[in-house]
Backbone as JSON Lines, residues from 0, in Angstrom:
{"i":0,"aa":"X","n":[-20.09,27.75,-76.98],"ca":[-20.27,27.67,-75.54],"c":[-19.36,28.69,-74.88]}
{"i":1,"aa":"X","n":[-19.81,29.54,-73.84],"ca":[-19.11,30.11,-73.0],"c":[-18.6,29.69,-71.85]}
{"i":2,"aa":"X","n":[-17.75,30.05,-71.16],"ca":[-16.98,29.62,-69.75],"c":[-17.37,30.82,-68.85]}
{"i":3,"aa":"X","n":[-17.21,32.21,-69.28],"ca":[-17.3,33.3,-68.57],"c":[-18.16,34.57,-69.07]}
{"i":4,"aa":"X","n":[-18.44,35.3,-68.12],"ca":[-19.18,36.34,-68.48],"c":[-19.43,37.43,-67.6]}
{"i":5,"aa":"X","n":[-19.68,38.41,-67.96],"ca":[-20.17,39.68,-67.27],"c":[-21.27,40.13,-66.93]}
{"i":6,"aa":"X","n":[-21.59,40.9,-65.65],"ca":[-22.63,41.81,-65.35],"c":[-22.44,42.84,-65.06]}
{"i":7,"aa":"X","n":[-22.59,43.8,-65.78],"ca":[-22.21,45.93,-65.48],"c":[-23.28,46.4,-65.49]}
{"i":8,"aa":"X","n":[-24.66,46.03,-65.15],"ca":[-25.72,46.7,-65.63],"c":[-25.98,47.24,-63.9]}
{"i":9,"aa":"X","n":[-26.43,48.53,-63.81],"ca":[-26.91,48.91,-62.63],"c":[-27.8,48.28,-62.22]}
{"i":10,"aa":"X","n":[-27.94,48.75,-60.77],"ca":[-28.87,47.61,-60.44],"c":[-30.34,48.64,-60.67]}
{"i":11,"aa":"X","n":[-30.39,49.64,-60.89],"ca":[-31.62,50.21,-61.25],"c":[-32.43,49.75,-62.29]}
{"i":12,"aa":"X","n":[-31.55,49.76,-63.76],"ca":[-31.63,48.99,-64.78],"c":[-32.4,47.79,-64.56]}
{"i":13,"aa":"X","n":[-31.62,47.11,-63.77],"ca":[-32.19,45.41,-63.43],"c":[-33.6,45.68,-63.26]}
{"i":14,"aa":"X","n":[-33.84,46.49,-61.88],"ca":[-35.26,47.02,-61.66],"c":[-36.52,47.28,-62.1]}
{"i":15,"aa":"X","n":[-35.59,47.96,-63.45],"ca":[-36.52,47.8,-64.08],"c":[-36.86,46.83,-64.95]}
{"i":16,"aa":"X","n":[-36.4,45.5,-64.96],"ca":[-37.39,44.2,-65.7],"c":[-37.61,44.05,-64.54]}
{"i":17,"aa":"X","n":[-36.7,43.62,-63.23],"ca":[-36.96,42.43,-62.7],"c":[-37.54,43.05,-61.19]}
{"i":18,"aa":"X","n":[-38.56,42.98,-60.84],"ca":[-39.09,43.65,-59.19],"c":[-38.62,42.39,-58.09]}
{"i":19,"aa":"X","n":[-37.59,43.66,-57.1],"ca":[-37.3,42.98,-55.74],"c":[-36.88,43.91,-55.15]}
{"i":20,"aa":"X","n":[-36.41,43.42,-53.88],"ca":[-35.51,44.53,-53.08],"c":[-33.93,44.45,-53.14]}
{"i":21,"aa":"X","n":[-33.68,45.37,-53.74],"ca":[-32.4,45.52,-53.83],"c":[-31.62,45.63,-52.49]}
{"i":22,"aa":"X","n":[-32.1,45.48,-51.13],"ca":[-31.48,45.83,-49.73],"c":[-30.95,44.16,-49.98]}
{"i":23,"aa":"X","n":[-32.29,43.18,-50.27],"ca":[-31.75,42.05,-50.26],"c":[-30.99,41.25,-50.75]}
{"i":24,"aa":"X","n":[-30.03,42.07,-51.34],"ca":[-28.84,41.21,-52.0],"c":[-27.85,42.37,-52.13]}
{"i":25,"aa":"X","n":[-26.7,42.62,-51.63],"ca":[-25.58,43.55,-52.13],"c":[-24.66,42.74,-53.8]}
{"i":26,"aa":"X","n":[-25.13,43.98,-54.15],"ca":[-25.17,43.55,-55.44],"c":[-23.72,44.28,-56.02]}
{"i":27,"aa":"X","n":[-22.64,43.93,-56.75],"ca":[-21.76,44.58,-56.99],"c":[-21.4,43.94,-58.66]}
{"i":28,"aa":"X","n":[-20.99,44.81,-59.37],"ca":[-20.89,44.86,-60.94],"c":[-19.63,44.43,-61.34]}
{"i":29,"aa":"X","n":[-19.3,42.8,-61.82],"ca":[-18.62,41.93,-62.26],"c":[-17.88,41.73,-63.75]}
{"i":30,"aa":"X","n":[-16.74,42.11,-63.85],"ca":[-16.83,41.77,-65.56],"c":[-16.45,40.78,-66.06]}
{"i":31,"aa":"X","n":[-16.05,39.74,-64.92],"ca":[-15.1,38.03,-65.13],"c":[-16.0,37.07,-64.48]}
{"i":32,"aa":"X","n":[-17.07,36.92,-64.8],"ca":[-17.8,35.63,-63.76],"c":[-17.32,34.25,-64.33]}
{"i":33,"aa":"X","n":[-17.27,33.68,-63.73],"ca":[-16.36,31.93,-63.85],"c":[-17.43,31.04,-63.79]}
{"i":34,"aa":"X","n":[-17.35,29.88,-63.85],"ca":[-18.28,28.38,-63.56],"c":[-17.56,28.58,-61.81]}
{"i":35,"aa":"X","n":[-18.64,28.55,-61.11],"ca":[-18.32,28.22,-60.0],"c":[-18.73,29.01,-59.32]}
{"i":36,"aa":"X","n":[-18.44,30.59,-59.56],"ca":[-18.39,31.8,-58.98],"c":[-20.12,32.0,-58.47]}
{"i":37,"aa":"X","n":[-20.4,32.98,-57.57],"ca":[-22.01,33.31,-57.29],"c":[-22.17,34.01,-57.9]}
{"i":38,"aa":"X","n":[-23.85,33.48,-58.42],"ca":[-24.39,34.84,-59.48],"c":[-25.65,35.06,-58.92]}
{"i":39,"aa":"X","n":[-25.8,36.43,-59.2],"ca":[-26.95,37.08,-58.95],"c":[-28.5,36.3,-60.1]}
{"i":40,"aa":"X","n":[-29.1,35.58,-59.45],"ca":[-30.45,34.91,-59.88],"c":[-31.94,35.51,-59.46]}
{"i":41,"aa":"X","n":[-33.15,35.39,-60.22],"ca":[-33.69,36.31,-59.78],"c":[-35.16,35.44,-59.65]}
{"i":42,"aa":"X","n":[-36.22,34.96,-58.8],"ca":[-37.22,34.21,-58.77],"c":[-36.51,32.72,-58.64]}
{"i":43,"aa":"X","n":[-35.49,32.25,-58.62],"ca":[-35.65,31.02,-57.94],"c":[-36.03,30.65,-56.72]}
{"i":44,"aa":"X","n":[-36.58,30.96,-56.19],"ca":[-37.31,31.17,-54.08],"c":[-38.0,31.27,-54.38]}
{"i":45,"aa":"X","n":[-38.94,32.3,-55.8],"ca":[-40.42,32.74,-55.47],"c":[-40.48,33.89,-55.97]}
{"i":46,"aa":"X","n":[-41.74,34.29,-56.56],"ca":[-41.61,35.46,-57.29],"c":[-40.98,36.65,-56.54]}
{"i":47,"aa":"X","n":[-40.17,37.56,-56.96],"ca":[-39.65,38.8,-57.0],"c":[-38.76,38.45,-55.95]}
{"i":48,"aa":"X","n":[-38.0,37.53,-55.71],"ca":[-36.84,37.2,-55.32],"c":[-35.51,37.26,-55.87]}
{"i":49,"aa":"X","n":[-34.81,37.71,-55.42],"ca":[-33.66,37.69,-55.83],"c":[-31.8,37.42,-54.99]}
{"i":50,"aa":"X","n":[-31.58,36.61,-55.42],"ca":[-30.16,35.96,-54.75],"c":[-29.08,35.36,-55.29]}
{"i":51,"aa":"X","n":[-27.96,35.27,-54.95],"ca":[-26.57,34.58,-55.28],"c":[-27.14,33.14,-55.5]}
{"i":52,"aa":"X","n":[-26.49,32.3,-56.6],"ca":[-26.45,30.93,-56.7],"c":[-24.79,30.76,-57.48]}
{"i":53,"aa":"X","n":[-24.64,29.47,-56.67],"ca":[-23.33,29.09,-57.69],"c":[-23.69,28.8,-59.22]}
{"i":54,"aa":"X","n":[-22.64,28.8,-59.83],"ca":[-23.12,28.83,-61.44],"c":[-22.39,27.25,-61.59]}
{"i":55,"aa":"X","n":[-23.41,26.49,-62.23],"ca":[-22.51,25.39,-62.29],"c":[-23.75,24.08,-62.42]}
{"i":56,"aa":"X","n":[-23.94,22.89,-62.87],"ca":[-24.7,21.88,-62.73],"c":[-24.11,20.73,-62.13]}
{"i":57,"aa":"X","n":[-24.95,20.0,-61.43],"ca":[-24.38,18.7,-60.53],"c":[-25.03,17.64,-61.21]}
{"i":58,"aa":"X","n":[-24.54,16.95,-61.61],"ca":[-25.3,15.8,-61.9],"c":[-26.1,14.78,-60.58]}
{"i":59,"aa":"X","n":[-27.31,13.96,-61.22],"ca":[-27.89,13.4,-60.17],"c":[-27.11,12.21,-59.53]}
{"i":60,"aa":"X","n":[-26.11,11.66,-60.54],"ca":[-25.03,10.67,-59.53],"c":[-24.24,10.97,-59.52]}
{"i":61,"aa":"X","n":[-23.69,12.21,-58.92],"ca":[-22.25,13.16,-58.76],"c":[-22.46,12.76,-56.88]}
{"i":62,"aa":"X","n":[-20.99,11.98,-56.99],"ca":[-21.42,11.64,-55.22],"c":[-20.45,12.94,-54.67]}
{"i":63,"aa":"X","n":[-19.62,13.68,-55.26],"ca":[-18.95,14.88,-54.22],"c":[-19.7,16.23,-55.52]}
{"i":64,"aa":"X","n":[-19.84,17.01,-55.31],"ca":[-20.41,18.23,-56.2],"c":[-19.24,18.87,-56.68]}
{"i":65,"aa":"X","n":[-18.11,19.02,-55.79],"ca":[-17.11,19.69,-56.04],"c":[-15.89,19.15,-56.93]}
{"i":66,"aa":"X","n":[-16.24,17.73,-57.11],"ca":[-15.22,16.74,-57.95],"c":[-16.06,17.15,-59.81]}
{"i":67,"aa":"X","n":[-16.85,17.44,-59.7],"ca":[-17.62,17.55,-60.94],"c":[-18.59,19.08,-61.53]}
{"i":68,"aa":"X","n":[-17.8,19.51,-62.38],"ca":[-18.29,20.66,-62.45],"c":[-18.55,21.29,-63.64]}
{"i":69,"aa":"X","n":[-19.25,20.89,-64.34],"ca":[-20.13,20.57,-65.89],"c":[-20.52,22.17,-65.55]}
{"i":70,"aa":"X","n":[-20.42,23.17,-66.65],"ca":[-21.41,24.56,-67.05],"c":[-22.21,24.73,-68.2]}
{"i":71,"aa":"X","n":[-22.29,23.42,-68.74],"ca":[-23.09,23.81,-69.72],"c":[-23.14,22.45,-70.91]}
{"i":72,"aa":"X","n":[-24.05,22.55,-71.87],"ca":[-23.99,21.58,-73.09],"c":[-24.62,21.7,-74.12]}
{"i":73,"aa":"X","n":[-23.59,20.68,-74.85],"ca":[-24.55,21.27,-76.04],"c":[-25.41,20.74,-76.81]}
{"i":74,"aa":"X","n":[-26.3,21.55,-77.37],"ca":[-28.06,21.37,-77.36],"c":[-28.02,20.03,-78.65]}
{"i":75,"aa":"X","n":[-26.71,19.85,-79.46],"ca":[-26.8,18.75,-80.38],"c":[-26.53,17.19,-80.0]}
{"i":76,"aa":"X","n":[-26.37,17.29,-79.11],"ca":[-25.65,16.06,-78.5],"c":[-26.27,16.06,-77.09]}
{"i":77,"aa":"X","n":[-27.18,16.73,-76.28],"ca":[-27.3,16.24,-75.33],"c":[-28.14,15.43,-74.57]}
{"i":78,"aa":"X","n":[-28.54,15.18,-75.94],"ca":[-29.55,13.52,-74.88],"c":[-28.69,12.49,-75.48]}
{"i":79,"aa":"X","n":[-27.83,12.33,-75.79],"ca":[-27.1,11.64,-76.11],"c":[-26.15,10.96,-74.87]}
{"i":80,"aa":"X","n":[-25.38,12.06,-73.92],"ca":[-24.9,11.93,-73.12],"c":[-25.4,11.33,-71.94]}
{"i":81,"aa":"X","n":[-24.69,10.65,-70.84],"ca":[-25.07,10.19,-69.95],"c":[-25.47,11.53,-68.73]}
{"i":82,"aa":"X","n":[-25.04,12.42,-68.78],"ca":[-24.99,13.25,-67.63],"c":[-26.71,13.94,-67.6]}
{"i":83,"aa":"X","n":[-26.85,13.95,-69.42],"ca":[-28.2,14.89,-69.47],"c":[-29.02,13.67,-69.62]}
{"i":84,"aa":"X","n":[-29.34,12.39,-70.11],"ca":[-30.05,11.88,-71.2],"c":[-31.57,11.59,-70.23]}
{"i":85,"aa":"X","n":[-31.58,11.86,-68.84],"ca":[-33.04,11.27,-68.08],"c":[-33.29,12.96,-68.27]}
């Protein structure tokens, strides 16, 4: 499992998989992204969209979002757990 990660890829690069407008997001090249931090996401709105989302999962009975801040799990154990198992 990772905690952190990078994005250095131009945004031309990107372009070329992913079609949007690059006006619509100022996009700047990261080499420490955190759980928490905004990341550049691309079609969650709708095709050829692209925007900041926090990185991070909330659970569905997390009554503050910010008290609980799960990034990830793992794929052997996670219906096992209460957070993933519905």
């Amino acid at each position: 499992m990772c905690g952190r990660f990078g994005i250095a890829t131009d945004i031309e690069d990107l372009q070329d998989f992913f079609v949007f407008d690059p006006a619509s997001v100022e996009y700047v090249k990261r080499w420490n992204v955190a759980p928490t931090d905004p990341v550049l996401t691309y079609g969650a709105r709708g095709p050829q969209t692209a925007e900041y989302m926090r990185w991070g999962l909330i659970p569905s009975w997390a009554r503050d979002a910010k008290k609980t801040r799960p990034i990830n799990a793992r794929s052997e154990s996670v219906s096992e757990r209460p957070m993933f198992r519905r």
